[in-house]
C-alpha positions in Angstrom: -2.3 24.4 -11.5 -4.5 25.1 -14.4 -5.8 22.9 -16.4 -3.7 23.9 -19.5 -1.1 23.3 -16.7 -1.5 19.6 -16.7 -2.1 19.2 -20.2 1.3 21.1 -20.8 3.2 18.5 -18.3 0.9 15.6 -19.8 2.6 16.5 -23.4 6.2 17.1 -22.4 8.4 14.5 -23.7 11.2 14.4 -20.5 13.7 12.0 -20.8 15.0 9.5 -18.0 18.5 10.0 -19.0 17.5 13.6 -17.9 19.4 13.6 -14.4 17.7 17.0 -13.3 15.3 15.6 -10.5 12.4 18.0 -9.0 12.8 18.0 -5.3 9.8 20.4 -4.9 7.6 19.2 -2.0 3.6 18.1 -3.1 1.3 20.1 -1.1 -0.8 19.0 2.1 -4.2 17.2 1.3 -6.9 16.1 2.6 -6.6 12.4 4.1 -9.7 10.4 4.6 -10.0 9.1 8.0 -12.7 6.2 8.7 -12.2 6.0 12.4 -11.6 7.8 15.1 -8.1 7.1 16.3 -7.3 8.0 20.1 -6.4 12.0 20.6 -2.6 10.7 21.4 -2.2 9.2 18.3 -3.8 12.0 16.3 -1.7 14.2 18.0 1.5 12.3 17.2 0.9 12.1 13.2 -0.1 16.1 13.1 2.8 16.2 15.1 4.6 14.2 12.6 3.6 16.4 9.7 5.6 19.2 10.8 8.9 20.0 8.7 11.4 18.8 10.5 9.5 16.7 12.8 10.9 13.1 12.5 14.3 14.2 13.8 13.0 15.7 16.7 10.6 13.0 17.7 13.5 10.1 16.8 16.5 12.6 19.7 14.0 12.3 22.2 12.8 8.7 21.6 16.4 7.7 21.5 17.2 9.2 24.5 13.6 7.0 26.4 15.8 4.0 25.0 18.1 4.8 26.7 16.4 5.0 30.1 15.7 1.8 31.7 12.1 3.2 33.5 10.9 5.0 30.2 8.3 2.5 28.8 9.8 2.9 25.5 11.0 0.1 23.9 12.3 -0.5 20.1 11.8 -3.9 18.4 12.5 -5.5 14.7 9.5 -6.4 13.1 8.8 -10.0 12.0 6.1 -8.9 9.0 7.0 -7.6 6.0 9.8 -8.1 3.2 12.1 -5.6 3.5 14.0 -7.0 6.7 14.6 -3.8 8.3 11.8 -2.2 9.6 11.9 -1.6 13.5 8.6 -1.0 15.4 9.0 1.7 18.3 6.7 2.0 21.3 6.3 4.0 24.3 4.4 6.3 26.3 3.4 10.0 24.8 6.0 11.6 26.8 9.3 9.2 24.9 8.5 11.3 21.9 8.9 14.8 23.0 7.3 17.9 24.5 4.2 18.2 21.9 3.4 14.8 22.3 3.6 15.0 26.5 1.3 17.7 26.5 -1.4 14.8 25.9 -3.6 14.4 28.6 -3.1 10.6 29.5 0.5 10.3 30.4 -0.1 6.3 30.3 -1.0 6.3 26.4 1.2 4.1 24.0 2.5 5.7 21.1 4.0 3.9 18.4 6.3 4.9 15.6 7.7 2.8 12.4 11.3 2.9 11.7 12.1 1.7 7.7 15.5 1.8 6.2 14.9 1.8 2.5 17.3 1.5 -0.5 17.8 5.5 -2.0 15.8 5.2 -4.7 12.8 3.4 -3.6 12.4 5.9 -0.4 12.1 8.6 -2.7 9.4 6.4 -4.8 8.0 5.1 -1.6 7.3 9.2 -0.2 6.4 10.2 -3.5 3.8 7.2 -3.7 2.4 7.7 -0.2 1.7 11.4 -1.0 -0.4 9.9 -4.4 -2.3 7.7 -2.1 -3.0 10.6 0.3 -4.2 12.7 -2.8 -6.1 9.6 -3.4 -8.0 9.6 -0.7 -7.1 6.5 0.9 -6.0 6.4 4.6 -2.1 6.0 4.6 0.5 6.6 7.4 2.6 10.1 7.7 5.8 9.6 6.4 9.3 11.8 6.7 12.3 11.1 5.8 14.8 11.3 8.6 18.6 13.5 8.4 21.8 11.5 8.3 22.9 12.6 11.5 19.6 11.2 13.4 19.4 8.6 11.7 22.9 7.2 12.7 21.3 7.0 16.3 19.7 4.0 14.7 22.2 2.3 13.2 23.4 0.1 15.9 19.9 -0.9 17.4 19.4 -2.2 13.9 22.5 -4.4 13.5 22.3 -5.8 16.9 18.8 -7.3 15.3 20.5 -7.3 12.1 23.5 -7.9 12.5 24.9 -7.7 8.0 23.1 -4.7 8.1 25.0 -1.6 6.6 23.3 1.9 6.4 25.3 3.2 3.7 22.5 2.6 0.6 19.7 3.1 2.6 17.6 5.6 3.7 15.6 5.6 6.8 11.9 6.8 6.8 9.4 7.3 10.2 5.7 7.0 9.7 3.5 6.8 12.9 2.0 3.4 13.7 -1.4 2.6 12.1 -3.8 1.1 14.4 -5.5 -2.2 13.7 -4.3 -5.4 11.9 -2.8 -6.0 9.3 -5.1 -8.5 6.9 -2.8 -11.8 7.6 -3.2 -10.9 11.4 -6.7 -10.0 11.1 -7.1 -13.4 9.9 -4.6 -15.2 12.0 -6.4 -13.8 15.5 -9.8 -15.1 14.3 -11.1 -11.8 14.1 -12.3 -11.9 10.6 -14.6 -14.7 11.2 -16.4 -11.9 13.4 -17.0 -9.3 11.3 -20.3 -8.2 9.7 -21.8 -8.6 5.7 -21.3 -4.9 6.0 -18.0 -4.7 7.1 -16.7 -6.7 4.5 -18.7 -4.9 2.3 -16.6 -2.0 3.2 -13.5 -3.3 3.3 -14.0 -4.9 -0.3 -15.2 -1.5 -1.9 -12.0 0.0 -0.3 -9.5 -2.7 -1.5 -11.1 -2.0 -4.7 -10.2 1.5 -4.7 -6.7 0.9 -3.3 -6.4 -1.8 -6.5 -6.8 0.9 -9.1 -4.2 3.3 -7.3 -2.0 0.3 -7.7 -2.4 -0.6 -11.0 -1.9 3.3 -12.4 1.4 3.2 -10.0 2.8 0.4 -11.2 2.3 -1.2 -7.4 1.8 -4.8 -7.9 2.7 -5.8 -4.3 -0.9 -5.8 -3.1 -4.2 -7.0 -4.8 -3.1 -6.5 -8.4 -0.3 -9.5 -9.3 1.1 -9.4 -12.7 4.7 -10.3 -14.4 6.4 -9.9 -17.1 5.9 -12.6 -19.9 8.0 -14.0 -22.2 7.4 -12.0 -25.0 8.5 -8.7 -22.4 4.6 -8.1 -21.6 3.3 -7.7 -18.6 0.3 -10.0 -17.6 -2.1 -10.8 -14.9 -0.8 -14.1 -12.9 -2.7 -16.9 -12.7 -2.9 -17.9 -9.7 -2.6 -14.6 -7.6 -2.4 -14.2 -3.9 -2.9 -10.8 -2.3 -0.6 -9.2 0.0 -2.0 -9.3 3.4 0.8 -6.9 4.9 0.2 -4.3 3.4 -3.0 -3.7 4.4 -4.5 -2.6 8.0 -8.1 -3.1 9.0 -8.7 -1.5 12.1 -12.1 -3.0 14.0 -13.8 -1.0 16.5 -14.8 -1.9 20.3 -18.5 -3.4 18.7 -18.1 -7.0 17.5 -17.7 -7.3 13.6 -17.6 -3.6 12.8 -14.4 -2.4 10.8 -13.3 1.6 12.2 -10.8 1.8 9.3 -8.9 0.3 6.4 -5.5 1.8 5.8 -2.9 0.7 3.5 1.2 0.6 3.8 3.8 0.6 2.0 2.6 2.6 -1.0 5.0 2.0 -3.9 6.0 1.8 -7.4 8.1 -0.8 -8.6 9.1 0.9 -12.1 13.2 0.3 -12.8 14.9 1.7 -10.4 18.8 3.1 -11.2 21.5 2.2 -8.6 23.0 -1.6 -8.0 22.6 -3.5 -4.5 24.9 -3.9 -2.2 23.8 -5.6 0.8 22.0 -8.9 1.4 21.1 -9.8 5.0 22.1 -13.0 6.4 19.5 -13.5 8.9 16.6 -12.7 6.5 17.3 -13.2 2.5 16.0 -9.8 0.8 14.0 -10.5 -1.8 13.0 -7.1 -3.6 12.3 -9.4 -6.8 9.2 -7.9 -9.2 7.5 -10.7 -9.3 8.3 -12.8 -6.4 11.1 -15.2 -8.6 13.9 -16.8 -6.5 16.0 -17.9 -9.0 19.8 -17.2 -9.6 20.6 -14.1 -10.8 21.1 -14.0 -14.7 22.9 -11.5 -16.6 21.0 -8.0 -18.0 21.6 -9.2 -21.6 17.9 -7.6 -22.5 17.0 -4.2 -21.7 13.1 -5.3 -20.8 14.4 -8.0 -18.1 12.8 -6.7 -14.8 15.1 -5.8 -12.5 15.4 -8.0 -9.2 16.1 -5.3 -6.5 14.7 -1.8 -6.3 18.3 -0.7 -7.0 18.9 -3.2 -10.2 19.8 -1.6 -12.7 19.6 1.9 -14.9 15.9 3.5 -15.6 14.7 1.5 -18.3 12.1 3.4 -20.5 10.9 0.2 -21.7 9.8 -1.1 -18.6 8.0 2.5 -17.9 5.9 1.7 -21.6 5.3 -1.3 -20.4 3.7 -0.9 -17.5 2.0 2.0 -19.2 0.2 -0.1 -21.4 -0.7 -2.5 -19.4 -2.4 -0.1 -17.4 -4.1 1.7 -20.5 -5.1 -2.0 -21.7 -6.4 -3.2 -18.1 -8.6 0.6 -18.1 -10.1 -0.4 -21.8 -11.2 -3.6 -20.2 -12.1 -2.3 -17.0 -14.6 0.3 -19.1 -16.3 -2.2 -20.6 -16.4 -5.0 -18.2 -14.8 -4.9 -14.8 -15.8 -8.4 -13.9 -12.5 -9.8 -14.8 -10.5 -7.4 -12.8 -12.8 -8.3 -9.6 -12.4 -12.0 -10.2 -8.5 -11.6 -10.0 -8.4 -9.3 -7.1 -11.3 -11.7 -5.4 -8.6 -14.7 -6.1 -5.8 -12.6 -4.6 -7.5 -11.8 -1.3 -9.2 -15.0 -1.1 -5.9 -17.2 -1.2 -4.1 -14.4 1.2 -7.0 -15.4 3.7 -6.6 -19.2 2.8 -2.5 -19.1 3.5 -3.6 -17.2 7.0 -6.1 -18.9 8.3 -4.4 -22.7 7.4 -1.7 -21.1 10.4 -4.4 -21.9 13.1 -6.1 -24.6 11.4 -7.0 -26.2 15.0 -9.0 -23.1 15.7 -11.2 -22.5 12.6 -14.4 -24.7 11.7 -15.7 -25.8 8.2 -18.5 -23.3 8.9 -16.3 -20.2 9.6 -14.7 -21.0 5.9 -17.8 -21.1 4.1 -18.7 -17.7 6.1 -15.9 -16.2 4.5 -17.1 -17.3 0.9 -20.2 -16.4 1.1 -18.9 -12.7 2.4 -16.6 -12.7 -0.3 -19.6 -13.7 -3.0 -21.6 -10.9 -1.2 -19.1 -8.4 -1.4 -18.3 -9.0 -4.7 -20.5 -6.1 -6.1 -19.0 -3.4 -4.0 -15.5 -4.4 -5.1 -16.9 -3.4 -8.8 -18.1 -0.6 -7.5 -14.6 0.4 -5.3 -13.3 -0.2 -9.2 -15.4 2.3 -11.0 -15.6 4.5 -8.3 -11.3 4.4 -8.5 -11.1 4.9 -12.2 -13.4 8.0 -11.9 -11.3 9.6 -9.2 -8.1 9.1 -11.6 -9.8 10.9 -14.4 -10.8 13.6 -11.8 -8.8 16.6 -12.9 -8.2 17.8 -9.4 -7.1 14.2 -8.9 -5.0 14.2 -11.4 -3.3 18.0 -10.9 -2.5 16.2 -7.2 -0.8 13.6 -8.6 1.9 15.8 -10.8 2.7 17.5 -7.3 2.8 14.6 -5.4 5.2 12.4 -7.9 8.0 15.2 -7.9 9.6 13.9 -5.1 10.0 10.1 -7.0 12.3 9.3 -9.5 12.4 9.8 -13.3 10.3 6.7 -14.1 7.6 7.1 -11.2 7.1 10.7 -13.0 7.2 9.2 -16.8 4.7 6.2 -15.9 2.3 8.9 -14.1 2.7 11.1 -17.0 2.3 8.4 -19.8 -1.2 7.0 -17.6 -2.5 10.7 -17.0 -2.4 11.3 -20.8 -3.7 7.7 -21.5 -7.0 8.8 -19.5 -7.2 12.4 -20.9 -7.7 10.2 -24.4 -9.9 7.8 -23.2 -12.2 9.9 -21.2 -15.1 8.0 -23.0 -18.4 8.2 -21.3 -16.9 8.3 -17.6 -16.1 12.1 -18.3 -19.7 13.4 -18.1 -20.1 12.2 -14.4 -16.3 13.4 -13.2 -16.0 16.9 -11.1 -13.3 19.0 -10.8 -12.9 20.0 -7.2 -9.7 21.8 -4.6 -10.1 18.8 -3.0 -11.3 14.7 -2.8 -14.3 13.8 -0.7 -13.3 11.5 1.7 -13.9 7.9 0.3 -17.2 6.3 1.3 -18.5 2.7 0.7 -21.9 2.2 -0.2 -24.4 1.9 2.3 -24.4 -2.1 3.4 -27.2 -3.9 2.0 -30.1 -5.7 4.2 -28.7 -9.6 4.9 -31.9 -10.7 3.1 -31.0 -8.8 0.2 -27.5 -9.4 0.0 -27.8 -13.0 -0.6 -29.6 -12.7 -3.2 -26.4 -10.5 -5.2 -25.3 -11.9 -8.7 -21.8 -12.5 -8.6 -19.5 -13.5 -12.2 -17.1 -15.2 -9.5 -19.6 -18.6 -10.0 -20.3 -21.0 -7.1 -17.3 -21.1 -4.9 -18.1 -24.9 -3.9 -15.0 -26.1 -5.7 -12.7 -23.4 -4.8 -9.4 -23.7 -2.2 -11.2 -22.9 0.8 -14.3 -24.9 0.2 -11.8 -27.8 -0.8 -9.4 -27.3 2.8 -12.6 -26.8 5.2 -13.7 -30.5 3.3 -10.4 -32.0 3.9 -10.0 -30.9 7.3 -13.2 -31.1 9.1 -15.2 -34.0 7.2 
């Protein structure tokens, strides 16, 4: 795609009452891979690439179940908000011919089973191909037929037992390896890594944070609403979520292999009603994490409280839109207010985790963490930059058109409407962004000396008074 291609998509004026939907599939790119995952597992995602695949792999994994000395085993998963995601394990050999051909029959695989409302599956693919373009490390993801995926449906309701298939959608992704960040926590294996490995992980979380913001993804490090006034608006007191992000360490104490991120998403209105509520586990879908009774859509810019709410609502899409166009602006000229509310976020995700094994953790181990936290602070700024200069990236941006023609009508308008925003504002930024066929694979800075990196400024101020400093006083004084 040329660039007068993009600038010709950029300026069309498509409407979301249109209900023509492009179904063309975004082309393969490059995925950025920190670690080195074992040859079984990256056999199983190429594996999983193939068109086609997920049905194939799910027969034969169906029929392991089945099989009482198979190894392979199926299991609802207790993380995550959806409610029906099942987690599927086994040896290479449960999941077909190509993956038996692996050396080490013994080898686990694992595979994710999703069922997703309709709409959001198609946002959720379309999303997960953006991240992929991106640069970040994200799972493979297919969608899986109908007829396979009614192999499913009764291992689900015997966990689940409300559940009904009929609006959802089920999706396979192959397992990512690691923790997610609540686990990572929980385990006590954060209190081991290194200043560089959280030096790492910061810059990437930074990256992933811009993604999120130009997606309209506010399910992660970025937490904003919608204000009275039909604005949206950074929380105030924000807390990250720690599912959707892996960290994978490596063998060596402290050092981080990879940092991956799940559930890649846009929550821009969605079209169709809900139907089902589980029993068992209330889904909660809601924007911005509000439990209250449902109240009537007498305004067209209330946010929807499920991914299948309501119709498309333009209004939303402008909204988000220029949130994202104001947040850039500010970002441009100062991104220490960005990194302070994504610090906040992570920092209280940690908090909430940690307080879970609070006989296990010591005063010191806290103020470890704050310190890491003050030390990374720099290379989350620079994860931010570094984010916003991949978006204005014209080959990033020709990879976004292709990979948001699977999503719905308002993923494409509020990737349209942000696209042009940056063409507009290309500012000084433009003179250091490169066109290219394809991203570089992300790379964090190289970690800084430990007698140097104490000695980094940080606009977060002294963290004496903060939540952590305040439970590690409480607890162990």
């Amino acid at each position: 795609m040329s660039t007068n291609s993009i600038n010709s998509y950029l300026t069309a004026q498509p409407s979301l009452d249109d209900s023509k939907e492009r179904h063309s599939r975004s082309p393969n790119f490059a995925k950025a891979l920190f670690g080195m995952p074992r040859r079984s597992d990256r056999q199983f995602a190429r594996q999983l690439e193939c068109p086609s695949a997920s049905d194939k792999i799910l027969r034969s994994f169906k029929k392991s179940l089945k099989s009482s000395n198979s190894g392979a085993v199926l299991k609802a998963t207790a993380h995550g908000s959806s409610g029906y995601t099942l987690l599927g394990n086994g040896p290479v050999k449960s999941f077909g011919p190509a993956s038996a051909a692996t050396a080490d029959q013994d080898e686990q695989v694992g595979i994710v089973l999703k069922w997703i409302p309709h709409r959001a599956a198609k946002d959720e693919y379309a999303c997960n191909e953006l991240a992929k373009a991106f640069g970040l490390d994200v799972p493979v993801m297919q969608s899986v037929s109908k007829e396979t995926s009614s192999l499913f449906v009764s291992p689900t309701k015997r966990q689940k037992p409300s559940f009904n298939e009929g609006p959802f959608q089920l999706i396979a992704m192959n397992r990512i390896d690691g923790m997610n960040l609540s686990q990572l926590c929980i385990s006590g294996a954060i209190f081991a890594l290194k200043p560089s490995s959280w030096q790492q992980m910061m810059y990437q979380f930074g990256q992933a944070a811009i993604l999120d913001l130009f997606s309209g993804n506010f399910d992660r490090f970025i937490r904003f609403q919608m204000n009275q006034s039909g604005e949206f608006e950074f929380v105030q007191d924000p807390e990250a979520n720690a599912g959707n992000v892996m960290v994978h360490t490596t063998p060596q104490r402290g050092n981080i292999a990879s940092v991956s991120f799940i559930d890649n998403t846009s929550l821009a209105p969605p079209s169709k009603p809900a139907v089902v509520k589980d029993d068992e586990v209330d889904l909660d879908f809601s924007l911005f994490g509000v439990n209250e009774p449902e109240e009537p859509e007498a305004d067209a810019i209330t946010p929807p409280r499920t991914p299948e709410k309501q119709a498309e609502n333009p209004l939303i899409v402008k909204g988000l839109n220029a949130f994202f166009v104001n947040t850039v602006k500010e970002l441009e000229r100062d991104s220490n207010g960005l990194a302070e509310h994504i610090t906040s976020a992570v920092k209280k995700a940690i908090l909430n985790a940690v307080m879970q094994e609070v006989d296990l953790v010591s005063a010191k181990q806290i103020i470890a963490i704050e310190n890491a936290l003050v030390q990374a602070n720099r290379d989350l700024k620079e994860g931010l930059l570094s984010g916003l200069l991949r978006l204005k990236n014209p080959a990033f941006q020709e990879a976004a058109i292709s990979s948001v023609e699977t999503g719905s009508k308002s993923l494409n308008e509020l990737v349209r409407l942000n696209l042009l925003a940056l063409q507009e504002r290309q500012l000084e930024l433009s003179n250091t962004v490169t066109a290219g066929p394809i991203f570089p694979t992300i790379s964090p800075p190289q970690a800084f000396d430990h007698e140097d990196s104490v000695l980094i400024s940080t606009t977060c101020g002294s963290l004496a008074s903060t939540d952590l400093s305040l439970f590690a006083g409480s607890t162990f004084s």
